[in-house]
PyMOL Python script that loads the backbone (N, CA, C, O; Angstrom):
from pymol import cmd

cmd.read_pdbstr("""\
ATOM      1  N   UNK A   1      86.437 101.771 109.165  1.00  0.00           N
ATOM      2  CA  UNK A   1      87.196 102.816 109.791  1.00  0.00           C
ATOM      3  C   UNK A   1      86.282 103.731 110.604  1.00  0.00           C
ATOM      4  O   UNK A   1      86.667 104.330 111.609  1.00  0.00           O
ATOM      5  N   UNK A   2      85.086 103.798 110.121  1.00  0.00           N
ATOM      6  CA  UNK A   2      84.201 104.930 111.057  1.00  0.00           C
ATOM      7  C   UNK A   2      83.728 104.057 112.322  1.00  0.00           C
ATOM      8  O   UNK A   2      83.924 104.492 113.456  1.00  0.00           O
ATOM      9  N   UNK A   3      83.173 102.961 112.132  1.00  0.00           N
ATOM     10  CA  UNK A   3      83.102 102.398 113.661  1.00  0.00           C
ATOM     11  C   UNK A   3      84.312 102.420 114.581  1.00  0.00           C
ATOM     12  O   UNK A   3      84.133 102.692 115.768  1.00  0.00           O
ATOM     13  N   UNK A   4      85.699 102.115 114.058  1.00  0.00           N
ATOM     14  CA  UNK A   4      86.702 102.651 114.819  1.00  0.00           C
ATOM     15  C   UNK A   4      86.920 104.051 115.713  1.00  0.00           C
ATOM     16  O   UNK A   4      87.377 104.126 116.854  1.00  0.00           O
ATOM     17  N   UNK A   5      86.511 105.010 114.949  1.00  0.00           N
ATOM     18  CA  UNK A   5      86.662 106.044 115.258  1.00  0.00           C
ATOM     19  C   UNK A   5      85.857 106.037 116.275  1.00  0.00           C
ATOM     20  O   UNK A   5      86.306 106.288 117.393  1.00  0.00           O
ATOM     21  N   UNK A   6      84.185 105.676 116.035  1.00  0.00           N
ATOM     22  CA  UNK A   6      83.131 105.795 117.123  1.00  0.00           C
ATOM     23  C   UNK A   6      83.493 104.832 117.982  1.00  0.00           C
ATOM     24  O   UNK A   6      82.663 104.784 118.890  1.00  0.00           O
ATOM     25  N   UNK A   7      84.263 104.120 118.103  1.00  0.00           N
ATOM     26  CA  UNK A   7      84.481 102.869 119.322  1.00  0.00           C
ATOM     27  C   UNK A   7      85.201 104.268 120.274  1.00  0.00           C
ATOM     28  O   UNK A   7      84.735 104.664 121.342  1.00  0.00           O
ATOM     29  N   UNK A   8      86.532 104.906 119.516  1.00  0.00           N
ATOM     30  CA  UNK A   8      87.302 106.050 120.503  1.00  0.00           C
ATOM     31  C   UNK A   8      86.868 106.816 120.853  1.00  0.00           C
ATOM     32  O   UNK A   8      87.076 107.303 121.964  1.00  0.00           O
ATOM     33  N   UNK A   9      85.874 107.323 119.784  1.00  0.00           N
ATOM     34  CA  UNK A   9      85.368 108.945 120.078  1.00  0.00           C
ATOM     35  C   UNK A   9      84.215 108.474 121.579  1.00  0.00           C
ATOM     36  O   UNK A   9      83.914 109.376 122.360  1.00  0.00           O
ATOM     37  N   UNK A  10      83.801 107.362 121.761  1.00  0.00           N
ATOM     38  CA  UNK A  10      82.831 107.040 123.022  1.00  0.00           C
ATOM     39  C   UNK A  10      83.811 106.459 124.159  1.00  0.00           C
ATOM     40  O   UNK A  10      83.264 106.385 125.260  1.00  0.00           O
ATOM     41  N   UNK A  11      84.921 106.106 124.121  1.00  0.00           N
ATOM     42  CA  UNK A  11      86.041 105.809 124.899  1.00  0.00           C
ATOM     43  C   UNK A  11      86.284 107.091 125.641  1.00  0.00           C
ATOM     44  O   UNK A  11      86.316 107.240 126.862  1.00  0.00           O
ATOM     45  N   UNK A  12      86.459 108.037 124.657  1.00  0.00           N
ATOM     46  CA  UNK A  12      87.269 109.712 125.333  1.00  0.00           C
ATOM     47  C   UNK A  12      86.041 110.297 125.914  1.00  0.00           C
ATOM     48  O   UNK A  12      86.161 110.917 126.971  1.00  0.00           O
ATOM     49  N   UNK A  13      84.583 110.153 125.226  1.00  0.00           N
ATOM     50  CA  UNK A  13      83.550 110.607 125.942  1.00  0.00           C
ATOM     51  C   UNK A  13      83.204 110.295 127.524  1.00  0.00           C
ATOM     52  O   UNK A  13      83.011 111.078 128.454  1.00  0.00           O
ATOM     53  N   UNK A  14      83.199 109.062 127.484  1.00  0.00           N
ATOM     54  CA  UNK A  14      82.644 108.768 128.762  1.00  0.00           C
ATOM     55  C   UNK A  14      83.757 108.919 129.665  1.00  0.00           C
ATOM     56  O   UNK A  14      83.477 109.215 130.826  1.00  0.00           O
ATOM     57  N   UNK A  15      84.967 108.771 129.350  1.00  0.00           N
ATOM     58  CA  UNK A  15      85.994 109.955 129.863  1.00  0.00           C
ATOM     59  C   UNK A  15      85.850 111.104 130.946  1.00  0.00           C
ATOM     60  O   UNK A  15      85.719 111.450 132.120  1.00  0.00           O
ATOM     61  N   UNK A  16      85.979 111.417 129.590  1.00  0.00           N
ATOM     62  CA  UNK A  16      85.268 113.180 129.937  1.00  0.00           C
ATOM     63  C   UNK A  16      84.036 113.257 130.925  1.00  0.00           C
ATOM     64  O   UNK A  16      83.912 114.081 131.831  1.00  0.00           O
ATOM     65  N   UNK A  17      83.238 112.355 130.624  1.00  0.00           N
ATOM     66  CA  UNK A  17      82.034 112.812 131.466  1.00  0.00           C
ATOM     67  C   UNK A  17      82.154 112.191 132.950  1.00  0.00           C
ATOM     68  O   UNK A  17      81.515 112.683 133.880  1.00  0.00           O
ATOM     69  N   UNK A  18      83.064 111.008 133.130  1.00  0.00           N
ATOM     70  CA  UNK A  18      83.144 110.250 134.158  1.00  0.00           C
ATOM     71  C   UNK A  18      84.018 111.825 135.341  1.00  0.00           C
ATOM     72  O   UNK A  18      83.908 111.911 136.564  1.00  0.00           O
ATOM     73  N   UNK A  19      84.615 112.583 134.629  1.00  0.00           N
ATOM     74  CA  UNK A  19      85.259 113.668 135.614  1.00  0.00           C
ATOM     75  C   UNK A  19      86.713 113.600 135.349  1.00  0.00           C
ATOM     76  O   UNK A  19      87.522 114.305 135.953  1.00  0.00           O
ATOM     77  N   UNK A  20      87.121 112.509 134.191  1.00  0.00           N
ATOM     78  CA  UNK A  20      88.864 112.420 134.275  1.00  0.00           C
ATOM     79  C   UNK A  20      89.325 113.479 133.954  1.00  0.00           C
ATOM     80  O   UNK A  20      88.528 114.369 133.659  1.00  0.00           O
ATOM     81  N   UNK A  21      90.715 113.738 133.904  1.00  0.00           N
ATOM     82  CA  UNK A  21      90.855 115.355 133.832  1.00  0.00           C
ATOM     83  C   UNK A  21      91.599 115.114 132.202  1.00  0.00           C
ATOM     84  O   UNK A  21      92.039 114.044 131.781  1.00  0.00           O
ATOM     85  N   UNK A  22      91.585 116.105 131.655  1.00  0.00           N
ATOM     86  CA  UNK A  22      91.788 115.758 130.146  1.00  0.00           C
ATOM     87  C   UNK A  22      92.970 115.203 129.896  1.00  0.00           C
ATOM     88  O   UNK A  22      92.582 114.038 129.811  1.00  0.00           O
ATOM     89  N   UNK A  23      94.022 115.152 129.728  1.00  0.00           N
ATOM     90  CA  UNK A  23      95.172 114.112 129.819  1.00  0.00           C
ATOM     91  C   UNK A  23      94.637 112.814 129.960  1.00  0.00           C
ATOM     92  O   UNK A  23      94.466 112.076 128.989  1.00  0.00           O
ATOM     93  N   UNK A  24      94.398 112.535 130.980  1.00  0.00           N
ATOM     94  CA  UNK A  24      93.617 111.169 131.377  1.00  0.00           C
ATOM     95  C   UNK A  24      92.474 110.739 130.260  1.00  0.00           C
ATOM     96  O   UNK A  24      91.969 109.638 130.045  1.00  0.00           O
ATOM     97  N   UNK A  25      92.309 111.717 129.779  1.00  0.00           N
ATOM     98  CA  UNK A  25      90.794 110.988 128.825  1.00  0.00           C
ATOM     99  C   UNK A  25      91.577 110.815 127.369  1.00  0.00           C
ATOM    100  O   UNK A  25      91.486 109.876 126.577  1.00  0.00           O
ATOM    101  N   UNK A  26      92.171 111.716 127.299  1.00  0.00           N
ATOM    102  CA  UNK A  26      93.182 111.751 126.135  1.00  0.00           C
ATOM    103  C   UNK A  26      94.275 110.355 125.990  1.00  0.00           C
ATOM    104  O   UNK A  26      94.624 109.845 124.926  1.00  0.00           O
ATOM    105  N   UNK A  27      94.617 109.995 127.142  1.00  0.00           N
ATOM    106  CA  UNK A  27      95.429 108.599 127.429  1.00  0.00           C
ATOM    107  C   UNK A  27      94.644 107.831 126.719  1.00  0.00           C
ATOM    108  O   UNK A  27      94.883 107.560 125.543  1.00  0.00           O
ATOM    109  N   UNK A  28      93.426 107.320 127.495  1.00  0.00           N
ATOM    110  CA  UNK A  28      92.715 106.641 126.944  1.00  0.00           C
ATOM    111  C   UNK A  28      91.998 106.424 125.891  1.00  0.00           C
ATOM    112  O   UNK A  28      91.727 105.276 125.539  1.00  0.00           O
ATOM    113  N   UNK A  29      91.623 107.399 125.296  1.00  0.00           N
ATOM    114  CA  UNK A  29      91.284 107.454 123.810  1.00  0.00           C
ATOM    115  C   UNK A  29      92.341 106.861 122.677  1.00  0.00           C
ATOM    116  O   UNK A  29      92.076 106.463 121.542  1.00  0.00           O
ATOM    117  N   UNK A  30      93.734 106.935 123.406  1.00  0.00           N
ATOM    118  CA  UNK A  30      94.973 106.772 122.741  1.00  0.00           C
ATOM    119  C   UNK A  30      94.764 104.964 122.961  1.00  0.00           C
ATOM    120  O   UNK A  30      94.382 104.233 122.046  1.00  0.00           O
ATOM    121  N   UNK A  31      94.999 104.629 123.926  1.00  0.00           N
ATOM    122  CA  UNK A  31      94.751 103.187 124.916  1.00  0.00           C
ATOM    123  C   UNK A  31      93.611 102.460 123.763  1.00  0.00           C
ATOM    124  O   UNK A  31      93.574 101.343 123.248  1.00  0.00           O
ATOM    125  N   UNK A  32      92.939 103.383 123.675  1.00  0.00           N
ATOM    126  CA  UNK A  32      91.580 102.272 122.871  1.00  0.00           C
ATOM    127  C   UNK A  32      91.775 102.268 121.049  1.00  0.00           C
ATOM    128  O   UNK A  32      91.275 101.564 120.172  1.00  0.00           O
ATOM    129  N   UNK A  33      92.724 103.384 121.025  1.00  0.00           N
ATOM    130  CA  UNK A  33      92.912 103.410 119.275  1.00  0.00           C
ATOM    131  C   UNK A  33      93.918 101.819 119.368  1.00  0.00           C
ATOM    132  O   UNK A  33      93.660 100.870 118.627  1.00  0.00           O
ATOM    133  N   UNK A  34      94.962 101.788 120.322  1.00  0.00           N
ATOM    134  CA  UNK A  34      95.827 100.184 120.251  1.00  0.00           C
ATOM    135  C   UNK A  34      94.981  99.444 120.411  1.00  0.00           C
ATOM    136  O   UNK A  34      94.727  98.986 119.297  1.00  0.00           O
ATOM    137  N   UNK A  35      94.348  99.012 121.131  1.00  0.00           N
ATOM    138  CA  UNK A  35      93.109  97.874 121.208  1.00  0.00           C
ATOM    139  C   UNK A  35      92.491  97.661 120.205  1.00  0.00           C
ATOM    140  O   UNK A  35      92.527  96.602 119.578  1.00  0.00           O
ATOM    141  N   UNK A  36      91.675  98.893 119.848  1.00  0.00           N
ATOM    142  CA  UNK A  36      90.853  98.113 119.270  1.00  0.00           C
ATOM    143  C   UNK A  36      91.131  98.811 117.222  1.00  0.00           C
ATOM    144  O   UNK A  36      90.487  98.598 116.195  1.00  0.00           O
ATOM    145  N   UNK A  37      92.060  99.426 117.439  1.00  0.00           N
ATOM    146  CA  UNK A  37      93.335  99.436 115.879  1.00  0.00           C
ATOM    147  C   UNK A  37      93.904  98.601 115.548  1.00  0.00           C
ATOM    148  O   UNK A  37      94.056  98.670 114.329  1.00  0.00           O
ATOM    149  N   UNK A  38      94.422  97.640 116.030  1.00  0.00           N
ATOM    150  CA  UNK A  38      94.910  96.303 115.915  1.00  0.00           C
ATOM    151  C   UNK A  38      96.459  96.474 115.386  1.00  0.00           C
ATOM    152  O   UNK A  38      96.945  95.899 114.411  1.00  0.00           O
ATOM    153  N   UNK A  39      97.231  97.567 116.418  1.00  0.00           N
ATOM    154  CA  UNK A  39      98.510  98.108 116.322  1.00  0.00           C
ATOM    155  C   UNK A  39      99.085  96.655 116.664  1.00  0.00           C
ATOM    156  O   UNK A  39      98.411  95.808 117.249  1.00  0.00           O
ATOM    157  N   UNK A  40     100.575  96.429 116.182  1.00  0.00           N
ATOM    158  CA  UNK A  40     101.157  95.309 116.544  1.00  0.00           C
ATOM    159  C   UNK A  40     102.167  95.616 117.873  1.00  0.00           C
ATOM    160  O   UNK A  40     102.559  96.682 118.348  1.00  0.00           O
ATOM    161  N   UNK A  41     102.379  94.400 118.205  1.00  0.00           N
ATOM    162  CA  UNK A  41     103.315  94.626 119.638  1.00  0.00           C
ATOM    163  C   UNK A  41     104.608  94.493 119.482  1.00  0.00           C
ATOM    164  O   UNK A  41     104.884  93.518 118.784  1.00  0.00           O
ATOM    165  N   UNK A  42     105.522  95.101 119.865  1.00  0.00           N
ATOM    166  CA  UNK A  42     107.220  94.826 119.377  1.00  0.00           C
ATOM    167  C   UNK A  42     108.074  95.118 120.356  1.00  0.00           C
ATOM    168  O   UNK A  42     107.915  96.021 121.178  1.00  0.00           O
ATOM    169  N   UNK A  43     109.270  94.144 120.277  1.00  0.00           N
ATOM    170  CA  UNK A  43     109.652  94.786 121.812  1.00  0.00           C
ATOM    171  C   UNK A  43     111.399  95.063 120.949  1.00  0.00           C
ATOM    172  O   UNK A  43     111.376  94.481 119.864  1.00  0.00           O
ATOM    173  N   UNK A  44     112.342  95.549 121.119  1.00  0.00           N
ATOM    174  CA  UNK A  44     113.239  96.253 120.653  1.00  0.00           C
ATOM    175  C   UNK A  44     114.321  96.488 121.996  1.00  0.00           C
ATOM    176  O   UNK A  44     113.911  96.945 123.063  1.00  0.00           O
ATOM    177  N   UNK A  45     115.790  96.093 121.759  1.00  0.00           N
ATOM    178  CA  UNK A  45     116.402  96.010 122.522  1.00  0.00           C
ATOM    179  C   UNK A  45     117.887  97.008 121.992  1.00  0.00           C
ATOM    180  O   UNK A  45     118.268  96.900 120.826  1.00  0.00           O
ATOM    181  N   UNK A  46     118.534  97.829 122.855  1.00  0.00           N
ATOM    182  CA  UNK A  46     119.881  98.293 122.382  1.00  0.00           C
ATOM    183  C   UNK A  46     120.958  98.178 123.174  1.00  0.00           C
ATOM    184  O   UNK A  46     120.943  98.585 124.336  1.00  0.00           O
ATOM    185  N   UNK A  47     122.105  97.553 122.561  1.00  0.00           N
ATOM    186  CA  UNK A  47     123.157  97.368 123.564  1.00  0.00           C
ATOM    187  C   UNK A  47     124.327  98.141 122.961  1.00  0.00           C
ATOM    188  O   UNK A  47     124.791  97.962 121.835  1.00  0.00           O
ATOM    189  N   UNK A  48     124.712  98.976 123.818  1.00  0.00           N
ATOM    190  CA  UNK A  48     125.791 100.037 123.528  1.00  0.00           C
ATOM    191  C   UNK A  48     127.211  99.454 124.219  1.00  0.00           C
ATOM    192  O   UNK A  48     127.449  99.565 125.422  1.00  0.00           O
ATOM    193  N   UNK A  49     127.996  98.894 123.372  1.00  0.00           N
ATOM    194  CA  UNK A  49     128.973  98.269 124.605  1.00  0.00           C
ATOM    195  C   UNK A  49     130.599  99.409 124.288  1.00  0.00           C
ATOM    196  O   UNK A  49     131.680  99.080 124.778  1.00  0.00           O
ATOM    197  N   UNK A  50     130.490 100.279 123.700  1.00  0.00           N
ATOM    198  CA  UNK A  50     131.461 101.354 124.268  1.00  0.00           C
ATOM    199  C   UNK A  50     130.994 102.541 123.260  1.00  0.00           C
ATOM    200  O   UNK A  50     129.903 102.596 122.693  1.00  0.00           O
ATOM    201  N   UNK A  51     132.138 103.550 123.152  1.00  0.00           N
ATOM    202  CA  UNK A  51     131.497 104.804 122.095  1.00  0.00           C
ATOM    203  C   UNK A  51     130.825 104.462 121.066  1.00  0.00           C
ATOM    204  O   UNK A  51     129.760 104.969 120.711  1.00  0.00           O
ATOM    205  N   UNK A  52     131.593 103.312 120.368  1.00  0.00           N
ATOM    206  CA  UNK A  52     131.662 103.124 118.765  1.00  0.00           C
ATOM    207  C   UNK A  52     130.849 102.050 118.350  1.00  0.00           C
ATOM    208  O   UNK A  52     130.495 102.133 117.174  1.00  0.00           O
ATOM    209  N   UNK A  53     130.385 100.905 119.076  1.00  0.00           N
ATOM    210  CA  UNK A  53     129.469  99.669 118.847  1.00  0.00           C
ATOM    211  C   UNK A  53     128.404  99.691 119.540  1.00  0.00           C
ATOM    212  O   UNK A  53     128.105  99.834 120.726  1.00  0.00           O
ATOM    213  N   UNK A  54     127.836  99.505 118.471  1.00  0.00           N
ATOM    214  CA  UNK A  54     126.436  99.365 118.923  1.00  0.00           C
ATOM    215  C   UNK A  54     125.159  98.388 118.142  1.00  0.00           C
ATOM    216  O   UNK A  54     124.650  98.629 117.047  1.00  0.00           O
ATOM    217  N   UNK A  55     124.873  97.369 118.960  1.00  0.00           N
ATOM    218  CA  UNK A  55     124.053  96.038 118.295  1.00  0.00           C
ATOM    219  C   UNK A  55     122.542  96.699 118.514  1.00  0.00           C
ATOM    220  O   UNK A  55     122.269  97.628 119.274  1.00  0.00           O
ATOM    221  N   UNK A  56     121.818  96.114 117.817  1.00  0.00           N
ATOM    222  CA  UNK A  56     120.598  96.313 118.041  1.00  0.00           C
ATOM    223  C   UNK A  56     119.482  95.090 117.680  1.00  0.00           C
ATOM    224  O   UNK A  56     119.714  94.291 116.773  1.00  0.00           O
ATOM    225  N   UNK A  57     118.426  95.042 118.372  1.00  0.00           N
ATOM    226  CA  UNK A  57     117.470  93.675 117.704  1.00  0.00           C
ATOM    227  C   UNK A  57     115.914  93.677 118.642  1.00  0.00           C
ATOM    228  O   UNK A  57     115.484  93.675 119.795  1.00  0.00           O
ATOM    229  N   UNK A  58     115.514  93.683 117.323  1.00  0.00           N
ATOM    230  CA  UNK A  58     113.680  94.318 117.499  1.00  0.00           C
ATOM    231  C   UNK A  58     113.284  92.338 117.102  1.00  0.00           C
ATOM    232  O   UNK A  58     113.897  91.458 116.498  1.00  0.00           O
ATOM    233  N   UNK A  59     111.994  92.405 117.820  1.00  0.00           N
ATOM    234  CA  UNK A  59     111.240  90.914 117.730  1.00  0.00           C
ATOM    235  C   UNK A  59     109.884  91.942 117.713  1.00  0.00           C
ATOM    236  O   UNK A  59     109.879  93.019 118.309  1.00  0.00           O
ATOM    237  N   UNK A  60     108.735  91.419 116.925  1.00  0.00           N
ATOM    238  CA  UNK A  60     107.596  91.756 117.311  1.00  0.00           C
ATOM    239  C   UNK A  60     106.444  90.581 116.143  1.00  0.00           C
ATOM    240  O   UNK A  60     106.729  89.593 115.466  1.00  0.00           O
ATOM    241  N   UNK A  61     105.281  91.237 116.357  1.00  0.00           N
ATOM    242  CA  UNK A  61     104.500  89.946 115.127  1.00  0.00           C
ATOM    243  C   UNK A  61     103.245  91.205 114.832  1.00  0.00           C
ATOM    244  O   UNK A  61     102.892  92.182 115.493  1.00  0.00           O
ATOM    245  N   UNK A  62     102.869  90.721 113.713  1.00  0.00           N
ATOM    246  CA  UNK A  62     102.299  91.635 112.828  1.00  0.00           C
ATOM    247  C   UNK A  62     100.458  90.792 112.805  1.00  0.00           C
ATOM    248  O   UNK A  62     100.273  89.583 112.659  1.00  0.00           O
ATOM    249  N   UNK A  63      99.593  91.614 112.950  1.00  0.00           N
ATOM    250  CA  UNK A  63      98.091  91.100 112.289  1.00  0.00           C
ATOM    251  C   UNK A  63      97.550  92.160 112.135  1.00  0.00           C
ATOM    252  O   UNK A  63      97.591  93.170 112.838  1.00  0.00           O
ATOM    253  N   UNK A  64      97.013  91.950 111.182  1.00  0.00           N
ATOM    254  CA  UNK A  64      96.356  93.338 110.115  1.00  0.00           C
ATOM    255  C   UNK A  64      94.961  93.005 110.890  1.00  0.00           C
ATOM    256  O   UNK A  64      94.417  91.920 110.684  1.00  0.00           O
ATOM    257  N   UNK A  65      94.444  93.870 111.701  1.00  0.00           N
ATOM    258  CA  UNK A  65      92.822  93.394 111.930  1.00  0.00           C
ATOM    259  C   UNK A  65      92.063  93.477 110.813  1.00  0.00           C
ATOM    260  O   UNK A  65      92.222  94.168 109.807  1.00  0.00           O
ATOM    261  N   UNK A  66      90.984  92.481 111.178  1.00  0.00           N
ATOM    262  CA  UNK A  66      90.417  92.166 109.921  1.00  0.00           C
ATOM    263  C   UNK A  66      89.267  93.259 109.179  1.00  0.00           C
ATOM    264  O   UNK A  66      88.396  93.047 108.334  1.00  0.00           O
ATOM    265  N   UNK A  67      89.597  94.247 109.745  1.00  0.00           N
ATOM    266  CA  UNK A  67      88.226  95.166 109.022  1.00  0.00           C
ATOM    267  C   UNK A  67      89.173  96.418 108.158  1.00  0.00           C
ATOM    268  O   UNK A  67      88.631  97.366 107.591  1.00  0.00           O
ATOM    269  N   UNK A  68      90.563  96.213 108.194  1.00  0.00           N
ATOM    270  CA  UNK A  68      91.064  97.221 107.169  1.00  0.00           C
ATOM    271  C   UNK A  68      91.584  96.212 106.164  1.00  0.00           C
ATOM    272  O   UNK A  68      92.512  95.425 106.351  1.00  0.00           O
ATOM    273  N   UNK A  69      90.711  96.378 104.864  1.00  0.00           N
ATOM    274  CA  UNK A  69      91.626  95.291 104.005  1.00  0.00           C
ATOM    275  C   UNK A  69      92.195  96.423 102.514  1.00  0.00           C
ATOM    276  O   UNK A  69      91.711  96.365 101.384  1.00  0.00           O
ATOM    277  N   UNK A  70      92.913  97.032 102.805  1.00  0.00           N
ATOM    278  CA  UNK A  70      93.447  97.771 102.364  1.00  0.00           C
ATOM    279  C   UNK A  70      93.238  97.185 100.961  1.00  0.00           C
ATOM    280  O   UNK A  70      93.153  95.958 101.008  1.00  0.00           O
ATOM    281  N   UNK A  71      93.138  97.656  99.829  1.00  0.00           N
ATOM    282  CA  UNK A  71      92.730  97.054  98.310  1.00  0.00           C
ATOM    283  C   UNK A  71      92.077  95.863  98.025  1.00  0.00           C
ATOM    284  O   UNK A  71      91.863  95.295  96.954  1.00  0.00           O
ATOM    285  N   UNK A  72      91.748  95.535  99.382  1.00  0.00           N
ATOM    286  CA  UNK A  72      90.568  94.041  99.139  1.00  0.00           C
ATOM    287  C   UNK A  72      89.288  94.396  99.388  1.00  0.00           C
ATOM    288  O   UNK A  72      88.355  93.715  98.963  1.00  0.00           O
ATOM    289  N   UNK A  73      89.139  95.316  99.986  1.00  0.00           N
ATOM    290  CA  UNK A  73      87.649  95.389  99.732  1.00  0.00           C
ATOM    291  C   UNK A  73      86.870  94.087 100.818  1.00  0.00           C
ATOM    292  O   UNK A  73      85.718  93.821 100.476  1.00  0.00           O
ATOM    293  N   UNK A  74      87.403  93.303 102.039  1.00  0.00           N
ATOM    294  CA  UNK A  74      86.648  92.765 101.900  1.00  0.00           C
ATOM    295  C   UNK A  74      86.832  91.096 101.334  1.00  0.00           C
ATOM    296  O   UNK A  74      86.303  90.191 101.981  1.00  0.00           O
ATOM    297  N   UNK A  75      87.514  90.843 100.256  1.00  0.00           N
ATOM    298  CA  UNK A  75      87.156  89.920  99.693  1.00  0.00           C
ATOM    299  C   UNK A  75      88.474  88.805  99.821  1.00  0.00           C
ATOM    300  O   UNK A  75      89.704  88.830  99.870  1.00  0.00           O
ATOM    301  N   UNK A  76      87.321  87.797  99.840  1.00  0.00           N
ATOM    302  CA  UNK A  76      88.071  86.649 100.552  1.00  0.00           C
ATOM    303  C   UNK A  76      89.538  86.039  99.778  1.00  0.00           C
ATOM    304  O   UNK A  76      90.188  85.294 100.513  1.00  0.00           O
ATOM    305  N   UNK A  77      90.192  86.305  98.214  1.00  0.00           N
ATOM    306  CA  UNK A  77      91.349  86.135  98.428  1.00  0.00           C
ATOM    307  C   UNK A  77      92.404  87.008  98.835  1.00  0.00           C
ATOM    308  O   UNK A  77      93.600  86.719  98.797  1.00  0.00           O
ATOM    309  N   UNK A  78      91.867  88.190  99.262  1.00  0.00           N
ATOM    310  CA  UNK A  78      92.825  88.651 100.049  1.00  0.00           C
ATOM    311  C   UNK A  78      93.051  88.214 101.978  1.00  0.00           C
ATOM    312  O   UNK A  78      92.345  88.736 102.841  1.00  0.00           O
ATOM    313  N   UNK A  79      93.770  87.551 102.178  1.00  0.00           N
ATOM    314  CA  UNK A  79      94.341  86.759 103.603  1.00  0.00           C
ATOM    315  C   UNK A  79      94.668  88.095 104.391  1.00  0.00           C
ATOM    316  O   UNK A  79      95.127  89.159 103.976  1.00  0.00           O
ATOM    317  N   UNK A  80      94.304  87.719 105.591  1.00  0.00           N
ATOM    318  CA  UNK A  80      94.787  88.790 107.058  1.00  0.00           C
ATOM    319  C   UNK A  80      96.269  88.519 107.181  1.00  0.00           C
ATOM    320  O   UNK A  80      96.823  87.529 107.658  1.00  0.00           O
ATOM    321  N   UNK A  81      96.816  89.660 106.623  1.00  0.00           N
ATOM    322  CA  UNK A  81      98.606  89.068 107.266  1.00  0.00           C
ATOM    323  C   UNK A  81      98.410  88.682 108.966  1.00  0.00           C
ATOM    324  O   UNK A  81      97.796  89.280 109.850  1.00  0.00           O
ATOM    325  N   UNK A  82      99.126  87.557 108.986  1.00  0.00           N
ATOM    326  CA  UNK A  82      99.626  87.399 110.009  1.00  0.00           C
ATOM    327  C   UNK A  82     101.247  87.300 110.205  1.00  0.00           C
ATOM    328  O   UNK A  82     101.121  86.076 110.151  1.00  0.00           O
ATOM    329  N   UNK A  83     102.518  87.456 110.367  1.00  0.00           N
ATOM    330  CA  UNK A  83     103.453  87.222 110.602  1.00  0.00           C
ATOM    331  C   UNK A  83     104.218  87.482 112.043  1.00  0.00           C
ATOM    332  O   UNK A  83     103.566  87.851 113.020  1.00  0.00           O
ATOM    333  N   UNK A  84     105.804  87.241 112.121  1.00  0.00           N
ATOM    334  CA  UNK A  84     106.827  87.193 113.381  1.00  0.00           C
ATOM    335  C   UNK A  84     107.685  87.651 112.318  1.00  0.00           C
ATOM    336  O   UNK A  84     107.852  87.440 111.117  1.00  0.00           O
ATOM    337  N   UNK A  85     108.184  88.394 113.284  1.00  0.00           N
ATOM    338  CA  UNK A  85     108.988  89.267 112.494  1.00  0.00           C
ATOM    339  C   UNK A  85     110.772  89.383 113.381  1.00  0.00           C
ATOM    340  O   UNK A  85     110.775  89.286 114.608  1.00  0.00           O
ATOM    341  N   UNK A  86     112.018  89.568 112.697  1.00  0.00           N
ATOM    342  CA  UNK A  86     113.218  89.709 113.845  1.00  0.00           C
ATOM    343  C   UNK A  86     113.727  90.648 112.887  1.00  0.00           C
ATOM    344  O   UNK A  86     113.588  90.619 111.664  1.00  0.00           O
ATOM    345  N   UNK A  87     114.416  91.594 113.691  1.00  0.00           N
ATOM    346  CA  UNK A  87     115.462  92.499 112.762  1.00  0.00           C
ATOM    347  C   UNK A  87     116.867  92.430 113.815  1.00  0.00           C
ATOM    348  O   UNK A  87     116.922  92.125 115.006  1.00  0.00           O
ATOM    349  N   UNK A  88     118.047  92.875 112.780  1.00  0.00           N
ATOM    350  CA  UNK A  88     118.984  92.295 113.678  1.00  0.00           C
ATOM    351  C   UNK A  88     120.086  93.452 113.037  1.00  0.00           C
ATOM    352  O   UNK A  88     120.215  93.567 111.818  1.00  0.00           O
ATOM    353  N   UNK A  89     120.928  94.363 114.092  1.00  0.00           N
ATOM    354  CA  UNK A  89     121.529  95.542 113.432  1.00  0.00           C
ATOM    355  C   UNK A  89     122.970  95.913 114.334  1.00  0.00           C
ATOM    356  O   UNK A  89     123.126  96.297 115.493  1.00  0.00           O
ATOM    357  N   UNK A  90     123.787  95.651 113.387  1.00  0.00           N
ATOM    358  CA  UNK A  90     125.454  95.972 114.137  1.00  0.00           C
ATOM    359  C   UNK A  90     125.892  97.278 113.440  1.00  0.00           C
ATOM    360  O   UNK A  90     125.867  97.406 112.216  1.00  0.00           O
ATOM    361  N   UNK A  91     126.361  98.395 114.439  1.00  0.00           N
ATOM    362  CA  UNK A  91     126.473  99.576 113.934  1.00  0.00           C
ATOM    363  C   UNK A  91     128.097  99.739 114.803  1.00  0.00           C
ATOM    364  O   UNK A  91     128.448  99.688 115.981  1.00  0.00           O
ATOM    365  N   UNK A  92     128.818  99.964 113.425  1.00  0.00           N
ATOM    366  CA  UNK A  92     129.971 100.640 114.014  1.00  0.00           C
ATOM    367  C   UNK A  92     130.607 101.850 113.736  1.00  0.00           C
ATOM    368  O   UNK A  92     131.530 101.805 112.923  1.00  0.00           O
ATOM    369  N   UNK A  93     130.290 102.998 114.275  1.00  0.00           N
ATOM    370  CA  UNK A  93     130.780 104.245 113.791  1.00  0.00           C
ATOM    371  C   UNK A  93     132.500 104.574 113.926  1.00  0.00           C
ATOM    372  O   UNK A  93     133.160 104.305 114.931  1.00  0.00           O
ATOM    373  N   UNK A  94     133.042 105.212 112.676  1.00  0.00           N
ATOM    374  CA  UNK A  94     134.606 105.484 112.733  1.00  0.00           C
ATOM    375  C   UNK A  94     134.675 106.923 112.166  1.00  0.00           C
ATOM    376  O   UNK A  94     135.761 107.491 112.054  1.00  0.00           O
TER     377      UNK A  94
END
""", "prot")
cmd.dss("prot")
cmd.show_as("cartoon", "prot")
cmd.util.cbc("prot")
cmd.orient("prot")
């Protein structure tokens, strides 16, 4: 987790020093926590087809990067999740 941090905290630096204006360095510091955090990608769709219905359905896939092994320590029988994931949601309000 601390090399993470120092991967961002030198992302927003050279930022800053390159002249970006802070927003901009701040983007990017954000930009490099997804990269190199190993956030998953998901894409999520909503279709409203009058007041009262409403469908919904998220697709995305999951990988735990391999340097947070949350209660493993590290050790090899704990596996890197990898998965695909679908959620699927009919909402009818009355």
């Amino acid at each position: 987790m601390i090399s993470l941090m120092i991967k961002i905290v030198g992302v927003w630096l050279v930022a800053i020093l390159i002249g970006l204006p802070l927003f901009a360095s701040m983007g990017l510091a954000a930009f490099a926590f997804v990269v190199f955090g190993g956030l998953s990608p998901s894409l999520r769709v909503i279709l409203r087809s009058n007041e009262r219905l409403t469908l919904e359905g998220t697709i995305g896939y999951v990988h735990n990067a391999g340097n947070l092994h949350l209660g493993g320590s590290g050790n090899e029988v704990f596996e890197t999740l990898r998965a695909y994931y679908g959620l699927v949601g009919v909402t009818y309000a009355f």
